[in-house]
C-alpha positions as CSV (number, residue, x, y, z in Angstrom):
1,X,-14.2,-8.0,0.1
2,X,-14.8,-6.9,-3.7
3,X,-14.5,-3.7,-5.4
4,X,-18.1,-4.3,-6.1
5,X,-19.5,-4.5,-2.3
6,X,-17.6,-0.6,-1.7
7,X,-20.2,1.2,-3.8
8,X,-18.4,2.7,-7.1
9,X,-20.6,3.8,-9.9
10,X,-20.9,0.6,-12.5
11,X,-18.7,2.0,-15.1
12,X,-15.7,2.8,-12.7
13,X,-16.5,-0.9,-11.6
14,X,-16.1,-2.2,-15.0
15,X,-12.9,-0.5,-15.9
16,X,-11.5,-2.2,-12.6
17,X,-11.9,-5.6,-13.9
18,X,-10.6,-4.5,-17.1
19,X,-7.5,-3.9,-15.1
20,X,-7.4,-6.8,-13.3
21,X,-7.9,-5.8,-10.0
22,X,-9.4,-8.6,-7.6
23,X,-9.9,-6.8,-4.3
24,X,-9.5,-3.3,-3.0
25,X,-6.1,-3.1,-0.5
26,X,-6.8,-1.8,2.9
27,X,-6.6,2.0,2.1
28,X,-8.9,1.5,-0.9
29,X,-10.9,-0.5,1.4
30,X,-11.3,2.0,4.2
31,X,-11.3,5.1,2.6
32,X,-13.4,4.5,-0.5
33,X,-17.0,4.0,1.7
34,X,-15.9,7.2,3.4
35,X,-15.0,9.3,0.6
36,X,-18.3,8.2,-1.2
37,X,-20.0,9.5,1.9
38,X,-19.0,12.8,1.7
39,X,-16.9,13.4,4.5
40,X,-13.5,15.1,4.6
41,X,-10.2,12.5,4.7
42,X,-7.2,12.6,6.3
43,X,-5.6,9.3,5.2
44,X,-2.3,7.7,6.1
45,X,-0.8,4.7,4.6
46,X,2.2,3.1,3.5
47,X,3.4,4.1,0.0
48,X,2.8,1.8,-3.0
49,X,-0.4,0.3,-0.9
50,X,-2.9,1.8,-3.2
51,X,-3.3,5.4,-2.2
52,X,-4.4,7.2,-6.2
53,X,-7.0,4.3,-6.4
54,X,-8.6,5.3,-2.9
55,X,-9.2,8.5,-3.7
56,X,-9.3,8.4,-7.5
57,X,-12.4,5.9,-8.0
58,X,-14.8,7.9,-5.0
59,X,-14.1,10.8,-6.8
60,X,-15.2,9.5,-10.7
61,X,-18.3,7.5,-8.9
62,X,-18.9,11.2,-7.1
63,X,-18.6,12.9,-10.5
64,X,-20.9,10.5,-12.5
65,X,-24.3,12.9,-12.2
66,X,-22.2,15.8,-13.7
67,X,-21.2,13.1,-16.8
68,X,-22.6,14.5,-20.6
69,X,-21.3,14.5,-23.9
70,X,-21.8,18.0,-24.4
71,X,-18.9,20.2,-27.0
72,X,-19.6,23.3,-24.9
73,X,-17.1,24.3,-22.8
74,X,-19.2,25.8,-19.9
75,X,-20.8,22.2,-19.6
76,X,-18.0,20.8,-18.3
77,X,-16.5,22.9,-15.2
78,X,-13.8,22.0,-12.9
79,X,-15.0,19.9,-10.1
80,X,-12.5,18.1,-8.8
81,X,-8.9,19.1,-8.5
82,X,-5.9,17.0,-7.5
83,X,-3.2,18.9,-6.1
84,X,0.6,16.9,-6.2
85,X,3.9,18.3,-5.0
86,X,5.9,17.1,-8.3
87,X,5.4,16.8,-11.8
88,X,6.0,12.8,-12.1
89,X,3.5,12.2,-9.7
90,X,1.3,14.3,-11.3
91,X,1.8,12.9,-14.6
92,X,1.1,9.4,-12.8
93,X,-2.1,10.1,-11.4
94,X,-3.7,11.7,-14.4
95,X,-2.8,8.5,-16.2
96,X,-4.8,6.5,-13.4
97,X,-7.8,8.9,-13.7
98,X,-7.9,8.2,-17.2
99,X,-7.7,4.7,-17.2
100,X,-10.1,4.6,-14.4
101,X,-12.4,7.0,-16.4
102,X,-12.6,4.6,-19.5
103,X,-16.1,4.1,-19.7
104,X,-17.1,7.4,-18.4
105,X,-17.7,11.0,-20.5
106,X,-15.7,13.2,-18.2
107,X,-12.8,15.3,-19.3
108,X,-9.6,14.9,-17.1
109,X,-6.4,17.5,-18.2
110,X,-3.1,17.3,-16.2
111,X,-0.5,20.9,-16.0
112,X,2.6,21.1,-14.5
113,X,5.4,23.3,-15.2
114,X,8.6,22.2,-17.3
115,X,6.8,22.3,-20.5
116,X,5.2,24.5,-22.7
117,X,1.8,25.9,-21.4
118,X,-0.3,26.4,-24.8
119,X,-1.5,22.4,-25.0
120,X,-2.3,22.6,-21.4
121,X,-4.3,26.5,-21.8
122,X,-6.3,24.7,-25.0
123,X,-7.1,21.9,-23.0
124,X,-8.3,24.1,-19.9
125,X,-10.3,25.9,-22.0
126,X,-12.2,22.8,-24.1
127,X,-13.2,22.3,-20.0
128,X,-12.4,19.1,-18.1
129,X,-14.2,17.8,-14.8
130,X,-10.9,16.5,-13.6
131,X,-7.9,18.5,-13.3
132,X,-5.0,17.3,-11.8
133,X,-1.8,20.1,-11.3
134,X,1.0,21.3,-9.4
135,X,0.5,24.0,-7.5
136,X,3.5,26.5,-9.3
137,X,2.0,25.9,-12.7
138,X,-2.4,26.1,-11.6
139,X,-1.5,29.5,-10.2
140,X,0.0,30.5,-13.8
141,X,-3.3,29.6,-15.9
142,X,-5.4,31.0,-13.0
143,X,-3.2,34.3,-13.5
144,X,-3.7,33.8,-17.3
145,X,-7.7,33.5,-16.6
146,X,-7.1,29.9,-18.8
147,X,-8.9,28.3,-15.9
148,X,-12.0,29.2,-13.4
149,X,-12.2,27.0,-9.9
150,X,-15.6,28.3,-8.5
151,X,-17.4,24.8,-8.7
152,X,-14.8,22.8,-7.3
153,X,-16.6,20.2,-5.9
154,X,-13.5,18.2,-4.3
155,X,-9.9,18.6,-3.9
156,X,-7.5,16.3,-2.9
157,X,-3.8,17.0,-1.2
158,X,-2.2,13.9,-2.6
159,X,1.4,14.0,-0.7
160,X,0.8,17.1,1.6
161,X,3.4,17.0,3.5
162,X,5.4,17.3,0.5
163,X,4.0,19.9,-0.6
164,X,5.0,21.7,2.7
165,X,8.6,20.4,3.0
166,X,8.9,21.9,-1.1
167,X,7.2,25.1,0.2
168,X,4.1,25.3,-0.7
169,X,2.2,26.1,1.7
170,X,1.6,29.9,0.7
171,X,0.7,28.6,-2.7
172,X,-2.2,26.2,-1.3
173,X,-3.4,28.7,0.8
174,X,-4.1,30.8,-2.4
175,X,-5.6,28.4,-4.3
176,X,-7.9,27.5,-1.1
177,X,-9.3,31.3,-1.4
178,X,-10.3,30.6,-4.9
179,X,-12.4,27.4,-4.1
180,X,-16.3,27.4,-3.1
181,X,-16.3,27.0,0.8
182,X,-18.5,24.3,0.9
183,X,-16.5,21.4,-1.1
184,X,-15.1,17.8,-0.1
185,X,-11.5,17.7,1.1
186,X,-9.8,15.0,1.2
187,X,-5.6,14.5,2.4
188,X,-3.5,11.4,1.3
189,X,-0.2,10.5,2.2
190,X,2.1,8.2,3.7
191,X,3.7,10.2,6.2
192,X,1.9,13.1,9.0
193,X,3.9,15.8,10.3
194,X,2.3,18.2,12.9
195,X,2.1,20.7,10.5
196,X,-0.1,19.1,8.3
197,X,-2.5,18.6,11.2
198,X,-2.6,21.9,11.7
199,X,-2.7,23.1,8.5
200,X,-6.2,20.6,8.2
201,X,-7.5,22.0,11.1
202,X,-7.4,25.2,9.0
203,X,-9.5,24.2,5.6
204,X,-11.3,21.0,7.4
205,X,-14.2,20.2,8.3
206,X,-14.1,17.4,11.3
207,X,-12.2,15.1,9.0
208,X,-12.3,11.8,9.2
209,X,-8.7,9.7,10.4
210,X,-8.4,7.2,8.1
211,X,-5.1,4.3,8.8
212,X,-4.1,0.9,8.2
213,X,-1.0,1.0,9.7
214,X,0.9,3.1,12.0
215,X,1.7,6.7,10.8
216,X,5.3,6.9,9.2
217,X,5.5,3.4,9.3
218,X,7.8,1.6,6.5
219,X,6.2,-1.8,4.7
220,X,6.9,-5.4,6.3
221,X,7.6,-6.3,2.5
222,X,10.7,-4.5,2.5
223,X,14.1,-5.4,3.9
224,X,16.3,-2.7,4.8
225,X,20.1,-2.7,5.0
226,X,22.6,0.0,6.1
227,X,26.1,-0.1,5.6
228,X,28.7,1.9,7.1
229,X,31.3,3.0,4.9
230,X,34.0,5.5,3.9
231,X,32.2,8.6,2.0
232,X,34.9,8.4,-0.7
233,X,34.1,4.5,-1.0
234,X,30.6,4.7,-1.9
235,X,30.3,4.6,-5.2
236,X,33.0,1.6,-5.4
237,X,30.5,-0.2,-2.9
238,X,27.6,0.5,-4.1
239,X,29.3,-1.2,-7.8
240,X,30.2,-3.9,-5.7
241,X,26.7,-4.2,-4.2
242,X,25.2,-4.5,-7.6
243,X,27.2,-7.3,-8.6
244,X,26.9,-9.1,-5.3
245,X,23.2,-9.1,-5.1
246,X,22.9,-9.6,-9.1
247,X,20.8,-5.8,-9.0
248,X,19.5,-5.5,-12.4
249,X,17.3,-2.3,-11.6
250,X,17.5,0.0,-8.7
251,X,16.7,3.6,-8.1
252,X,19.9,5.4,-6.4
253,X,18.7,8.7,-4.3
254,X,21.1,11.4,-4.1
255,X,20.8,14.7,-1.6
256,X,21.3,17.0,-4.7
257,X,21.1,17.2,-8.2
258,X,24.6,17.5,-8.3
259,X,25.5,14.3,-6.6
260,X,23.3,13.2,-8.9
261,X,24.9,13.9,-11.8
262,X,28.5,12.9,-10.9
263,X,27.3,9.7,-9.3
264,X,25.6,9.1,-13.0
265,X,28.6,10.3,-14.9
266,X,31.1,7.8,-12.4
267,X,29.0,5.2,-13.1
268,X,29.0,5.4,-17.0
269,X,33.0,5.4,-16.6
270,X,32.2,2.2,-14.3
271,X,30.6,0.7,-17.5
272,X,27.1,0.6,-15.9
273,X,24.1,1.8,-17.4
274,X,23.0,5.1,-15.1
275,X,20.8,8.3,-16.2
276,X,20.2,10.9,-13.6
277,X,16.8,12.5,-13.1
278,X,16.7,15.7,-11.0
279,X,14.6,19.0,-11.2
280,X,17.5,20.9,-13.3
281,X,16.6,18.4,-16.2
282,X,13.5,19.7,-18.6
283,X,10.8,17.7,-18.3
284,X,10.8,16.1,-21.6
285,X,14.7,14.3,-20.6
286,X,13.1,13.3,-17.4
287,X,9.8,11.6,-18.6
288,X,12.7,10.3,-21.2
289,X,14.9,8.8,-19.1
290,X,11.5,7.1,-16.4
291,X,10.7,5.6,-19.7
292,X,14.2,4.0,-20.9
293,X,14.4,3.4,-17.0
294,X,10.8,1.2,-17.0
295,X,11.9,-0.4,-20.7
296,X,15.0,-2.0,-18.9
297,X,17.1,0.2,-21.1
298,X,18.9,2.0,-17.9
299,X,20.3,-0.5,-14.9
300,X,20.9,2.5,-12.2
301,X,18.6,5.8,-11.6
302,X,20.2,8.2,-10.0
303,X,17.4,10.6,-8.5
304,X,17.2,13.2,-6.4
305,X,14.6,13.3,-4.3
306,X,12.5,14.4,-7.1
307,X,11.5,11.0,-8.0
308,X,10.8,9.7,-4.3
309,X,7.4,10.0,-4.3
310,X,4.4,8.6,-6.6
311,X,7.3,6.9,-9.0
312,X,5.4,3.8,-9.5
313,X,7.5,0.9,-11.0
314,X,6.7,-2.7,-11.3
315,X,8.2,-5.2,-9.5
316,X,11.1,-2.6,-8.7
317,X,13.7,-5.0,-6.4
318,X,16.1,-2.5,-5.2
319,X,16.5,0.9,-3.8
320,X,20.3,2.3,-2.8
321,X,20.5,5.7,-0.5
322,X,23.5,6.2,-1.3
323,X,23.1,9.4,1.1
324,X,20.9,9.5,3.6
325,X,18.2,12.2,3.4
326,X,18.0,14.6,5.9
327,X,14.4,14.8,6.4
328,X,13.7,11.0,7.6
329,X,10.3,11.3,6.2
330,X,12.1,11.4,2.8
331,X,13.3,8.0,3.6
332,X,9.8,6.7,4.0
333,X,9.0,7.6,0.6
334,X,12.2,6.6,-1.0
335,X,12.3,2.9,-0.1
336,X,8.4,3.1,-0.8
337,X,9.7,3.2,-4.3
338,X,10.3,-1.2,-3.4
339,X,7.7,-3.3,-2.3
340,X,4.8,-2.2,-3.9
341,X,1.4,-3.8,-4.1
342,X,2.6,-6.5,-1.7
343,X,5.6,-8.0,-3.4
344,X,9.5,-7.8,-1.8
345,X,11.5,-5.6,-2.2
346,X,15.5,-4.5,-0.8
347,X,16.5,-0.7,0.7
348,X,20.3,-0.1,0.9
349,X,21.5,2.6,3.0
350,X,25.3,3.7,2.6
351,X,25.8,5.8,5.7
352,X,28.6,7.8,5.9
353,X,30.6,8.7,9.5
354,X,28.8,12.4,9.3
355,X,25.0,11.0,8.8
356,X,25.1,8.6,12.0
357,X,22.3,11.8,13.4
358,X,20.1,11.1,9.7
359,X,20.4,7.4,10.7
360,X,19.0,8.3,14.4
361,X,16.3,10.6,13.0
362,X,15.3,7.9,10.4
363,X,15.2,5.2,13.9
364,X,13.0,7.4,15.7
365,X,10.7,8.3,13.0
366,X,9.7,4.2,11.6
367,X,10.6,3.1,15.7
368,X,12.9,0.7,14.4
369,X,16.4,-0.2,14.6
370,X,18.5,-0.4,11.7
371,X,22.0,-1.4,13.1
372,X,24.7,-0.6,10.2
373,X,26.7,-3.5,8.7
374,X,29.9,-3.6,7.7
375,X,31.9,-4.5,4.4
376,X,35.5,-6.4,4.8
377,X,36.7,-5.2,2.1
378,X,35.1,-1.4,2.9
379,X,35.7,-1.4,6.2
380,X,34.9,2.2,7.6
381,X,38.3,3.6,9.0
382,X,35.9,5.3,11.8
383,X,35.0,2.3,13.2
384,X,37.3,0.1,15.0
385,X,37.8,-3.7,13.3
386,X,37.1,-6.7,15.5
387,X,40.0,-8.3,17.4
388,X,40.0,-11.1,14.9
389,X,39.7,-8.1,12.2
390,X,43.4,-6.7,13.5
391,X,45.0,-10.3,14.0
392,X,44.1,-11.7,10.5
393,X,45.5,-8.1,9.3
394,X,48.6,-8.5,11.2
395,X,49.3,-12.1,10.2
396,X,48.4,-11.3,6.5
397,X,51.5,-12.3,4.3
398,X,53.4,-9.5,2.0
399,X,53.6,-9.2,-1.2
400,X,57.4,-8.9,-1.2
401,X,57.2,-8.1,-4.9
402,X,55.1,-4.9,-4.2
403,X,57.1,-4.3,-1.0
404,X,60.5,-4.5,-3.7
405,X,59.0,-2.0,-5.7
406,X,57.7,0.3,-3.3
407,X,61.2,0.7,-1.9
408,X,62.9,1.0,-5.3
409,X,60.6,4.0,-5.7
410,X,60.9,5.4,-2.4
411,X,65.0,4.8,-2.9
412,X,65.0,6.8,-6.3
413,X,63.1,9.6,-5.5
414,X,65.2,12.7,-4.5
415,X,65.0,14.0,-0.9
416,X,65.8,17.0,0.4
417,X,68.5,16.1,3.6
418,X,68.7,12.2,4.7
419,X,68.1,12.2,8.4
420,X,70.8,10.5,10.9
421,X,67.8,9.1,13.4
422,X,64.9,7.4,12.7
423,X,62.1,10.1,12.2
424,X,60.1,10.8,15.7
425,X,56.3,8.8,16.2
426,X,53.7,11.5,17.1
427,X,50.6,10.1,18.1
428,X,47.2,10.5,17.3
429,X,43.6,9.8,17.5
430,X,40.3,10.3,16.0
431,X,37.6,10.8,18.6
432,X,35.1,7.6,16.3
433,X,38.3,5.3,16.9
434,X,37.2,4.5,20.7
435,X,40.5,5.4,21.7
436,X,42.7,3.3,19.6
437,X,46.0,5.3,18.8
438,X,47.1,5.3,15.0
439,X,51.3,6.6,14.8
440,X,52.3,8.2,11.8
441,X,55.8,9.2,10.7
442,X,56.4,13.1,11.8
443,X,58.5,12.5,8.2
444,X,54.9,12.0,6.5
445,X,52.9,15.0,8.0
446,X,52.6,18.4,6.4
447,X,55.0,20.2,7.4
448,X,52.5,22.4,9.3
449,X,51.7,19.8,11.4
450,X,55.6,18.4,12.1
């Protein structure tokens, strides 16, 4: 199948092929027909297969009878708005509407907040067809009267459930009120809680169920790893890893901005090229540091999840969750980062003895099993070591200099009282050590413990 045979308006056709784009992907195959037909979408599908496409080139082809070249404002309304949970992604898909909208004369405008709002207000108010905004920032001009949304024609939910899990929901449902009942509505994303069914049951009308694979499902293209690992030997791992696999890009996702930031600052000291991106950076440093990260100029980004969903980087080979998130949706859309547009791609998980439940929840939610691999020279000291593990452990030869020296220190160093008998054993065991004993010295234990 062509672009051609799915029924896009000649000019949206023709900045297609400028693109180089042979034949639509499975999304853009199923959804466009539908979304030029009217009907409300609710579409699934795995990230990085095409979803901005599907529902950007309906919506220009939908928009071309309202195209003129008229200066006055009040000729070109708002009728279509694109609604996106973060300001990256929203940045990202008003650069696909305009390269999509090349050869057509309708005005597209993107807001978000971050940034000063006087560019976006004097772009609102020159009028654009297309507006694409998050929803913190749209409710500020709409409170500023800088923009109007009575002739919404469409709006699109692009990464709903998102939007939810960020807590928007209240915010949507305002900006629902202000929109003409009878518009075209149209959900994308690549995951489908319940509560993004319901909330469509809310402001749908008998959508259509559009899928090409199952829901929350994670791409074939994309081999996924997890390794089980100390939580203080992470970051000496994940160095490791990058040498071992000869990573020279890779996206590193963090649970909060402040693991972010040390991980990026440990790194540096590591000599490795690494710039964090989280939302306590301004938006001018992040859209800094995505574009030294896409120039090759920075090896490791270290995001938050922020940057899980619409980044769009080519031929992006690696993805490290060097924590795993706790909503395993989040996961979905993190190694979605890989993979993209049918080439391979690699997601690392470093799992930690405390996120074994994330890794269960993550199982569950693709209904696939990720068994966790192990390291030799990270073994996880919560997981027991293979009998042939212990016995080449045991058999190991010493380093009889280090040994010399150890005692030589331990000699010199003053003590309190020299005891007569050898210091009682106490024995204990961690519950994740199946049972194997570990002795320690009662002469090494706080003295609390003694």
């Amino acid at each position: 199948m062509t672009f051609a045979e799915l029924g896009l308006s000649p000019e949206v056709l023709k900045a297609v092929e400028e693109l180089g784009y042979a034949s639509p992907t499975p999304i853009q195959a199923k959804a466009i027909p539908v979304v030029l037909g009217g009907s409300d979408v609710l579409a699934a599908a795995q990230t990085g297969t095409g979803k901005t496409a599907a529902f950007t080139l309906p919506l220009l082809s939908r928009l071309r009878a309202h195209a003129n070249n008229s200066a006055s404002p009040a000729m070109h309304p708002v009728r279509a708005l694109i609604l996106t949970p973060t300001r990256e992604l929203a940045d990202q898909v008003s650069a696909s509407v305009a390269q999509y909208n090349k050869y057509l004369p309708l005005r597209s405008a993107v807001v978000f907040g971050g940034v000063a709002m006087d560019p976006q207000k004097e772009a609102l108010r020159r009028g654009v067809e297309v507006l694409v905004a998050t929803p913190g920032r749209l409710l500020d001009h709409i409170e500023q009267k800088n923009v109007m949304l009575n002739r919404v024609e469409m709006l699109i939910l692009d990464e709903a459930d998102r939007m939810l899990d960020m807590g928007f929901v209240q915010d949507i449902r305002r900006i629902m009120s202000l929109l003409p009942a009878n518009r075209q509505t149209l959900l994308f994303s690549a995951t489908f809680a319940p509560e993004i069914k319901r909330l469509a049951a809310d402001f749908m009308r008998e959508p259509e169920l559009v899928e090409v694979a199952r829901q929350n499902a994670t791409s074939e293209n994309i081999e996924q790893v997890v390794y089980a690992v100390d939580a203080a030997r992470k970051r000496h791992l994940l160095v490791h890893l990058l040498q071992a696999r000869s990573i020279a890009q890779v996206i590193v996702f963090c649970r909060t901005r402040q693991g972010a930031e040390q991980l990026s600052r440990e790194l540096k000291r590591d000599g490795l090229a690494a710039e964090a991106i989280h939302g306590d950076k301004a938006q001018s440093q992040r859209l800094e540091t995505l574009s030294a990260f896409k120039d090759g100029q920075v090896r490791v980004l270290v995001a938050t999840d922020v940057a899980a969903r619409g980044l769009d980087i080519e031929e992006l080979p690696f993805v490290v969750n060097f924590e795993l998130p706790n909503s395993p949706e989040d996961y979905v859309h993190r190694i979605g980062r890989t993979g993209r547009a049918g080439s391979k791609g690699v997601a690392l998980s470093l799992m930690g003895e405390d996120e074994q439940r994330q890794l269960e929840a993550i199982e569950t939610l693709i209904k696939q099993k990720l068994p966790p691999q192990t390291e030799r020279r990270f073994w996880p000291s919560w997981m027991p070591r293979p009998e042939r593990e212990r016995e080449v452990a045991a058999t190991a030869p010493v380093d009889t200099v280090s040994s010399k020296r150890a005692l030589a220190a331990l000699s010199a160093a003053p003590t309190r009282s020299t005891p007569s008998t050898p210091a009682p054993l106490r024995r204990f065991s961690h519950a994740a050590l199946r049972g194997e004993p570990r002795e320690i010295p009662a002469l090494l234990l706080p003295p609390r413990y003694r």
